[in-house]
Biopython code that builds the backbone (N, CA, C, O; Angstrom):
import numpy as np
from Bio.PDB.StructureBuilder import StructureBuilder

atoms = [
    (1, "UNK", "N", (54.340, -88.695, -91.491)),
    (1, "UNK", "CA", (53.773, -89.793, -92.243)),
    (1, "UNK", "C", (54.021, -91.121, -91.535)),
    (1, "UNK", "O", (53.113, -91.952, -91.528)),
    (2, "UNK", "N", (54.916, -91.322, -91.076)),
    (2, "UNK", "CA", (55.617, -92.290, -90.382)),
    (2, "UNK", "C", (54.750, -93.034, -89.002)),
    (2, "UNK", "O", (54.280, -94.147, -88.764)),
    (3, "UNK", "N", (54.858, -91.649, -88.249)),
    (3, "UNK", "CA", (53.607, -91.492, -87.211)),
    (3, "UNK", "C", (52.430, -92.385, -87.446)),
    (3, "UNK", "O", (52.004, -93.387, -86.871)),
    (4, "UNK", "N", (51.924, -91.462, -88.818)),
    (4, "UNK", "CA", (50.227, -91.763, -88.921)),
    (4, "UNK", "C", (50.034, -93.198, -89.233)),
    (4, "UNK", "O", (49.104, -93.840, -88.745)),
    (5, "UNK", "N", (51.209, -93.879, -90.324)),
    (5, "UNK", "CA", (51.112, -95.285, -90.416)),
    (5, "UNK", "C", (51.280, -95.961, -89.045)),
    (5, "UNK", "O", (50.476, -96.844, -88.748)),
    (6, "UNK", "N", (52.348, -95.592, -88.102)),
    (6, "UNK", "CA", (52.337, -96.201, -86.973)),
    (6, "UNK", "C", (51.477, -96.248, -86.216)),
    (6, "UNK", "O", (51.217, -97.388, -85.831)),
    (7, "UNK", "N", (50.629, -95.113, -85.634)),
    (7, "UNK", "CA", (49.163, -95.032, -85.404)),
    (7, "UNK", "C", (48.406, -96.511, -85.304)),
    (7, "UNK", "O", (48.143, -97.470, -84.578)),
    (8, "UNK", "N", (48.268, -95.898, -86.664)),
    (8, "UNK", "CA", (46.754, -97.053, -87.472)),
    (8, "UNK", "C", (47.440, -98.098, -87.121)),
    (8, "UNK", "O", (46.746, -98.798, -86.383)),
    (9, "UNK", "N", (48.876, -98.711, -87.366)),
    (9, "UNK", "CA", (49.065, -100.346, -87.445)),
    (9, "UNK", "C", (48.258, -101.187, -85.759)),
    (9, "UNK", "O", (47.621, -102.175, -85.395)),
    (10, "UNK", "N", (49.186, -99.319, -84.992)),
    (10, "UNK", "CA", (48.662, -99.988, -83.310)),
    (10, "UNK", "C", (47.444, -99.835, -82.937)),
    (10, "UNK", "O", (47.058, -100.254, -81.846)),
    (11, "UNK", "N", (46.362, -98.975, -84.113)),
    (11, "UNK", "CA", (44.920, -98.946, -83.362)),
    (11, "UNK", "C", (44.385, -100.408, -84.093)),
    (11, "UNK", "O", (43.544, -101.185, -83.640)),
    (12, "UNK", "N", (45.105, -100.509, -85.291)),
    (12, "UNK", "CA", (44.479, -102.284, -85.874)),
    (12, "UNK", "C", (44.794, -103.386, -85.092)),
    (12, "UNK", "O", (44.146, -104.432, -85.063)),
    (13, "UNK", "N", (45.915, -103.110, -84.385)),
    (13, "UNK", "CA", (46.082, -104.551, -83.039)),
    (13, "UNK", "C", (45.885, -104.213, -82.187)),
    (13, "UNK", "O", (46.865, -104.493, -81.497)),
    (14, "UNK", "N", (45.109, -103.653, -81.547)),
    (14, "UNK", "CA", (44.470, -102.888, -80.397)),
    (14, "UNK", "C", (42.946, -103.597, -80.669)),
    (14, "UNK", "O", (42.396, -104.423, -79.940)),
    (15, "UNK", "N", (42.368, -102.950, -82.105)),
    (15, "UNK", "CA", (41.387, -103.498, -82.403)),
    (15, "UNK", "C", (40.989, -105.243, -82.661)),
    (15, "UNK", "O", (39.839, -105.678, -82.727)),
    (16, "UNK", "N", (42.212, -106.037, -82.777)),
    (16, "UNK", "CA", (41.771, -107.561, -83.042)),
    (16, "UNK", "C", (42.111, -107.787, -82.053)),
    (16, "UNK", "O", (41.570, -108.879, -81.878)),
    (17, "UNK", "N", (42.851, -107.498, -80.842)),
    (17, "UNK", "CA", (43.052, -107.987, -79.195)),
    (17, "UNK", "C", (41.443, -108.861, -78.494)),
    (17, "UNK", "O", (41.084, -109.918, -77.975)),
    (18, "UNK", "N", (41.006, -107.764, -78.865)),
    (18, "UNK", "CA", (39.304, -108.704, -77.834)),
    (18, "UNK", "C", (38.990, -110.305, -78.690)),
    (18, "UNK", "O", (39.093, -111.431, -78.205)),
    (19, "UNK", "N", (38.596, -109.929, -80.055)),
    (19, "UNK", "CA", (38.717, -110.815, -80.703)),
    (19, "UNK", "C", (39.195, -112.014, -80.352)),
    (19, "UNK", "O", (38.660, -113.085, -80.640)),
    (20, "UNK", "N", (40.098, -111.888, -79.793)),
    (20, "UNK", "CA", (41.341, -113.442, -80.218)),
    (20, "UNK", "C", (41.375, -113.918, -78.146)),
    (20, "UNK", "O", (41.649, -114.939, -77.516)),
    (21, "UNK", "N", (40.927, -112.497, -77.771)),
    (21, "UNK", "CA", (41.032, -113.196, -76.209)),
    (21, "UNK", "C", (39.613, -113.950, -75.958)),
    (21, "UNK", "O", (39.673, -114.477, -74.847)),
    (22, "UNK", "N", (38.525, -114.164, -76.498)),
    (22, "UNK", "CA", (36.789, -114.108, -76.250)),
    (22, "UNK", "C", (37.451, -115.985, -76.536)),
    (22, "UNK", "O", (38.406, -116.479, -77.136)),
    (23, "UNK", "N", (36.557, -116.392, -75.901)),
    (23, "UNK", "CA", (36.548, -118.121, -75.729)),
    (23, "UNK", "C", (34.939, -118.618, -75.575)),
    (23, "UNK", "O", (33.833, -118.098, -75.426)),
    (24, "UNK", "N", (35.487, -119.863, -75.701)),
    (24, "UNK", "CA", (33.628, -120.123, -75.670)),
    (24, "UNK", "C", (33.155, -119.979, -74.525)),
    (24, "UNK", "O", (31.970, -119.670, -74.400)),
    (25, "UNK", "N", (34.019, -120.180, -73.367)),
    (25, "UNK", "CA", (33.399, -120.276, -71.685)),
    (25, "UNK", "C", (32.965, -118.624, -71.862)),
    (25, "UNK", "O", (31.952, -118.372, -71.209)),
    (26, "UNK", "N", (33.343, -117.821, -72.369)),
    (26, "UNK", "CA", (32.660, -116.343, -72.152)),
    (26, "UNK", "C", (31.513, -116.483, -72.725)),
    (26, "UNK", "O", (30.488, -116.166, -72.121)),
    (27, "UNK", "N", (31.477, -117.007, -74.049)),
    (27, "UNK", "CA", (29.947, -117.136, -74.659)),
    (27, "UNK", "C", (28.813, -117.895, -73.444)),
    (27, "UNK", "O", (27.682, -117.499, -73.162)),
    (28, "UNK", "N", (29.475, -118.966, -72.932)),
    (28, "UNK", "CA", (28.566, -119.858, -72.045)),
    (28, "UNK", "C", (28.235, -118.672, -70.841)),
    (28, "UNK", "O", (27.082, -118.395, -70.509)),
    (29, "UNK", "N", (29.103, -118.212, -70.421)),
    (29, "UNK", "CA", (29.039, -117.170, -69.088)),
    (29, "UNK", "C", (27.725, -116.194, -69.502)),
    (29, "UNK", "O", (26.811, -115.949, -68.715)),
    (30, "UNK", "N", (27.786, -115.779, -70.620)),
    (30, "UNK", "CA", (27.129, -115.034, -71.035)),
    (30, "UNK", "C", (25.498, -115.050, -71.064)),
    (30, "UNK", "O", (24.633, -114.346, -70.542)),
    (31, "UNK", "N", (25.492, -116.121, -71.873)),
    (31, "UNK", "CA", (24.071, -116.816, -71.843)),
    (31, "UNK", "C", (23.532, -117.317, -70.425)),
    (31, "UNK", "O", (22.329, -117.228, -70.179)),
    (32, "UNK", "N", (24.284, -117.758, -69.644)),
    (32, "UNK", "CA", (23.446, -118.362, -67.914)),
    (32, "UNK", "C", (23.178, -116.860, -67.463)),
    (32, "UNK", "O", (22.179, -116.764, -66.750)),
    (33, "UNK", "N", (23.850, -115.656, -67.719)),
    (33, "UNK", "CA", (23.479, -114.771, -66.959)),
    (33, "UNK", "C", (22.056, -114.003, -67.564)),
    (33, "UNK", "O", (21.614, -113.010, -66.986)),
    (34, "UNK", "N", (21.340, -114.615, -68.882)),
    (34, "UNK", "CA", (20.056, -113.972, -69.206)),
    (34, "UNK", "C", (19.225, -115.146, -69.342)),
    (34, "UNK", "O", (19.542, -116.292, -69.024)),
    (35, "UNK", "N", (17.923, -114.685, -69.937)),
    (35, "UNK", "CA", (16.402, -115.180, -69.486)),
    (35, "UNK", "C", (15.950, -114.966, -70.824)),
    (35, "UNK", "O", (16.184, -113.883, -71.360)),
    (36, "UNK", "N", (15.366, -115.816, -71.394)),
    (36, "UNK", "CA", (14.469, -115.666, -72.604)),
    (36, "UNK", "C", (12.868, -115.311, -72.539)),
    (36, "UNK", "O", (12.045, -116.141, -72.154)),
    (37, "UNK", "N", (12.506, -113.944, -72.971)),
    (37, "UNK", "CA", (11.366, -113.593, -72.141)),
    (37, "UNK", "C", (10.533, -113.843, -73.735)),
    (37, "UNK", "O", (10.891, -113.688, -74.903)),
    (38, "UNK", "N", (9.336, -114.278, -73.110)),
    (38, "UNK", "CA", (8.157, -114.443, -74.387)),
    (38, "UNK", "C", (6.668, -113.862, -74.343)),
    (38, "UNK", "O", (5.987, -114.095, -73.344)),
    (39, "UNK", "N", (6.213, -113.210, -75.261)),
    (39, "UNK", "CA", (5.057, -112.472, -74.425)),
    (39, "UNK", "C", (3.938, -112.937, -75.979)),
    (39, "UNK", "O", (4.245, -112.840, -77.167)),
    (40, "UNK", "N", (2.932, -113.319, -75.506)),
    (40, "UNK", "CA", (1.880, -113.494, -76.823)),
    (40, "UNK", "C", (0.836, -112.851, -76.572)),
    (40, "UNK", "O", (0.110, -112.704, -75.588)),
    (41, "UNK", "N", (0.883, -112.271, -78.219)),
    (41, "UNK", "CA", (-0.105, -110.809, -78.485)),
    (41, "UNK", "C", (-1.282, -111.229, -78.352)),
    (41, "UNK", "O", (-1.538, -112.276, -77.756)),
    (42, "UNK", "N", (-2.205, -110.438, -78.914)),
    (42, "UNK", "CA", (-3.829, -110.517, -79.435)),
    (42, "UNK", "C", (-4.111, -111.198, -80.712)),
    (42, "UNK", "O", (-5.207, -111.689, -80.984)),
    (43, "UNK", "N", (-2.769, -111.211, -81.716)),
    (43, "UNK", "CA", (-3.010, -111.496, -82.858)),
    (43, "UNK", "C", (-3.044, -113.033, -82.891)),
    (43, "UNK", "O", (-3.765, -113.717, -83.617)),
    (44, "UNK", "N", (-1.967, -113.554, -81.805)),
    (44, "UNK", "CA", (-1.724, -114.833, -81.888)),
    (44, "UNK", "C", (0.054, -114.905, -81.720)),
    (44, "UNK", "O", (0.472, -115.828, -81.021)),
    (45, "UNK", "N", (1.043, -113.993, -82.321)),
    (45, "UNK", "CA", (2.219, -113.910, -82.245)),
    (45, "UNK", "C", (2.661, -113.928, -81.191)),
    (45, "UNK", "O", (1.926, -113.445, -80.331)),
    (46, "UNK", "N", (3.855, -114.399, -80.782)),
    (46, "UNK", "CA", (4.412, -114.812, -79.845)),
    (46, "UNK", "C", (6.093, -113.938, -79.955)),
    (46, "UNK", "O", (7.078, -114.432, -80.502)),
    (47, "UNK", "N", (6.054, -112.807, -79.399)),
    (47, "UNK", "CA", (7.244, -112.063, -78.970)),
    (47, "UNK", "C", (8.233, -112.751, -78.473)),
    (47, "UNK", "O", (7.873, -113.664, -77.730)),
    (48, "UNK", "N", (9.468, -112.617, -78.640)),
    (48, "UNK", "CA", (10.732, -113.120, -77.877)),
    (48, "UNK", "C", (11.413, -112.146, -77.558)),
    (48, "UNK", "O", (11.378, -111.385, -78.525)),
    (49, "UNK", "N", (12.120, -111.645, -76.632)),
    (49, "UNK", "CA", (13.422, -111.094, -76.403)),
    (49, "UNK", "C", (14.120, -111.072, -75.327)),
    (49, "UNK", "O", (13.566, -110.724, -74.285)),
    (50, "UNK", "N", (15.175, -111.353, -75.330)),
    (50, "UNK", "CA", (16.532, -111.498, -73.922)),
    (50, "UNK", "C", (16.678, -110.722, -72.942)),
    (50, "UNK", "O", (16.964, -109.586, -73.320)),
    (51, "UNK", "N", (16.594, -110.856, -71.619)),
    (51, "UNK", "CA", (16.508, -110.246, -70.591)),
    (51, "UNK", "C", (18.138, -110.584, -69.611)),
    (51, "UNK", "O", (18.829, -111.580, -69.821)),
    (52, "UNK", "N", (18.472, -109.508, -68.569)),
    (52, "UNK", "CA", (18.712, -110.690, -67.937)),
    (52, "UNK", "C", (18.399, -111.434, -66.835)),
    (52, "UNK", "O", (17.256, -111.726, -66.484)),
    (53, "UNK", "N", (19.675, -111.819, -66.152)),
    (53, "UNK", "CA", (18.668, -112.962, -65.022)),
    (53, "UNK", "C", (18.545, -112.518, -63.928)),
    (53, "UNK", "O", (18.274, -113.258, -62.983)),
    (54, "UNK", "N", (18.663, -111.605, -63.830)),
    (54, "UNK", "CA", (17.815, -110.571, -62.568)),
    (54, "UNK", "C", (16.822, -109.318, -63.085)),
    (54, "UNK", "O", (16.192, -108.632, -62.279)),
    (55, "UNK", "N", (16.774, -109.135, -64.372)),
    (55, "UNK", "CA", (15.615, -108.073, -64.604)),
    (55, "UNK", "C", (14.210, -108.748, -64.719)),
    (55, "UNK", "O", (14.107, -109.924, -64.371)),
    (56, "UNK", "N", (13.362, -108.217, -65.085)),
    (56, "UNK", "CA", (12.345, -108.709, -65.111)),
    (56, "UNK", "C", (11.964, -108.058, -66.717)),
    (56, "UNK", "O", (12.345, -106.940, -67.065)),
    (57, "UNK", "N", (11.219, -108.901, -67.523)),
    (57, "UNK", "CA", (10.559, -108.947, -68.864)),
    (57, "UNK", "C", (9.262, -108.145, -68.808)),
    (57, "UNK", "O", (8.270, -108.540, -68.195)),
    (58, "UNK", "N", (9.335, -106.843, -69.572)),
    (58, "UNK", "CA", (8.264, -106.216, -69.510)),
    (58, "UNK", "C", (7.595, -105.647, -70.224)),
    (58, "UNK", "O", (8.300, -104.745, -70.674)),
    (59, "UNK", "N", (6.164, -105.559, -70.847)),
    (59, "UNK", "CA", (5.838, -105.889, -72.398)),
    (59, "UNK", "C", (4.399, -104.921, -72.013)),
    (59, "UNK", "O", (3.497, -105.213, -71.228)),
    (60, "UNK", "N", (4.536, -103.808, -72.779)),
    (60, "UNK", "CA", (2.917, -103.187, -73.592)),
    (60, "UNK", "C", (2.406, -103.268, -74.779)),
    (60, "UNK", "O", (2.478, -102.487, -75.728)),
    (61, "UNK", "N", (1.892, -104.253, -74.663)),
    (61, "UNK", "CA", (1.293, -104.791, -76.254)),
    (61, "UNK", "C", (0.855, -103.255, -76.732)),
    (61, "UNK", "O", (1.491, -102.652, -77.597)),
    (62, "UNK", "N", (-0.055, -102.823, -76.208)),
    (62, "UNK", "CA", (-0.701, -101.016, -77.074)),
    (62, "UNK", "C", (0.328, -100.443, -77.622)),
    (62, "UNK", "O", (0.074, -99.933, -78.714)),
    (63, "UNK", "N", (1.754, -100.309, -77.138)),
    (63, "UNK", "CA", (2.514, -99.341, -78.000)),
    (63, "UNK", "C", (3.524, -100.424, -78.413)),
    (63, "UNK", "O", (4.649, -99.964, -78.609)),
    (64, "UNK", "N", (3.396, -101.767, -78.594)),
    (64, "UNK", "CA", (4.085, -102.306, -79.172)),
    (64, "UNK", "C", (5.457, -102.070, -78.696)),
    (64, "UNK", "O", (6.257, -101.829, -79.599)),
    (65, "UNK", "N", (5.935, -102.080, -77.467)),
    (65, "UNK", "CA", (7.029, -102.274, -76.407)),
    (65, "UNK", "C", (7.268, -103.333, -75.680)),
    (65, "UNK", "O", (6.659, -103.426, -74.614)),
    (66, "UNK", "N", (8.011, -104.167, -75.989)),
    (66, "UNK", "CA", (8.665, -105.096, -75.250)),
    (66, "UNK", "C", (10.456, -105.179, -75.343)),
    (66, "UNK", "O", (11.242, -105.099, -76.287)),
    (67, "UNK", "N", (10.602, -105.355, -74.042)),
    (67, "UNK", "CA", (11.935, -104.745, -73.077)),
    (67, "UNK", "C", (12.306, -104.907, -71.485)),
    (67, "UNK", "O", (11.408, -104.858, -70.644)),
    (68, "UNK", "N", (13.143, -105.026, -71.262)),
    (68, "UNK", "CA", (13.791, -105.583, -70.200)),
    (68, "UNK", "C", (13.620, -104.047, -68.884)),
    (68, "UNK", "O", (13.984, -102.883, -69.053)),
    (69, "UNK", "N", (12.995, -104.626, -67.756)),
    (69, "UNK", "CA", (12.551, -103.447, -67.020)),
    (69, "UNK", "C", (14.133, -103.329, -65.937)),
    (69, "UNK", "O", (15.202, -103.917, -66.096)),
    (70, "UNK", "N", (13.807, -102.546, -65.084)),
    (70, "UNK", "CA", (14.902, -102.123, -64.242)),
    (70, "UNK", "C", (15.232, -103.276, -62.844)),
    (70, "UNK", "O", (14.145, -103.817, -62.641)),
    (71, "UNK", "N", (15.907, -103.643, -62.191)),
    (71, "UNK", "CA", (15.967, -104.097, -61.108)),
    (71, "UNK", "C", (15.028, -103.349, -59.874)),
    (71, "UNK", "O", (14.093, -103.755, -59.184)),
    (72, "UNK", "N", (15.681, -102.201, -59.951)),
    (72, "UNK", "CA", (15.227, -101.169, -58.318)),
    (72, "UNK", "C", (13.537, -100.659, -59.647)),
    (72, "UNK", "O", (12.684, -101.535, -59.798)),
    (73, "UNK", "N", (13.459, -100.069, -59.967)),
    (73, "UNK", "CA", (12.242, -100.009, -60.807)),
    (73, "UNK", "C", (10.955, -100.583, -61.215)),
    (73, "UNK", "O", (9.777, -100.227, -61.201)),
    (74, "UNK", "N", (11.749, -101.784, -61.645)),
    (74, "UNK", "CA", (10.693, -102.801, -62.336)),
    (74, "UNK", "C", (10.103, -102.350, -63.528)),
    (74, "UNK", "O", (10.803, -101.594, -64.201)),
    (75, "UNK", "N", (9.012, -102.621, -63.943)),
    (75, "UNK", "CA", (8.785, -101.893, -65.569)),
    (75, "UNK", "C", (7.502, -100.780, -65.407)),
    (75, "UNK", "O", (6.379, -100.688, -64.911)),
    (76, "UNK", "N", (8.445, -100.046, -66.147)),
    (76, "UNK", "CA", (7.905, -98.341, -65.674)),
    (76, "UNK", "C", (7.526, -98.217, -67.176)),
    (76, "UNK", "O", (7.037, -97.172, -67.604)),
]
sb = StructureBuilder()
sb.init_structure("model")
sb.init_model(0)
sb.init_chain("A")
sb.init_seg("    ")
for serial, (resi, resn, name, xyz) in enumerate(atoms, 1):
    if name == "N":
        sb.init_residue(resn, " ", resi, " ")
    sb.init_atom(name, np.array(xyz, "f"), 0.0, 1.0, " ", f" {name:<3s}", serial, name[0])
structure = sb.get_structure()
């Protein structure tokens, strides 16, 4: 019993560790490394979604797919 409480206490501070280390310069790091890709339909709507800054933004309006293609690939 002893164990199992001890366990859990160390998988719960194990679990708030990332938490408390994350700073805003990671948030900023984060964001310069993607691309805001925008693609406008037939209807008139205007798609958004995050890429990053070396993939390329790649969008089939017919099956309603838009998504971030491969580096070595490109959008397949």
């Amino acid at each position: 019993m002893k164990r199992t409480i001890a366990l859990m206490a160390l998988v719960a501070a194990l679990g708030a560790t990332p938490l408390a280390l994350t700073t805003d310069d990671a948030h900023a790091a984060g964001k310069k490394a993607t691309k805001l890709c925008k693609h406008k339909t037939a209807a008139g709507k205007i798609k958004t979604w995050r890429c990053g800054a070396d993939q390329p933004c790649c969008s089939a309006e017919w099956i309603n797919y838009y998504t971030c293609g491969s580096k070595t690939l490109g959008c397949l």
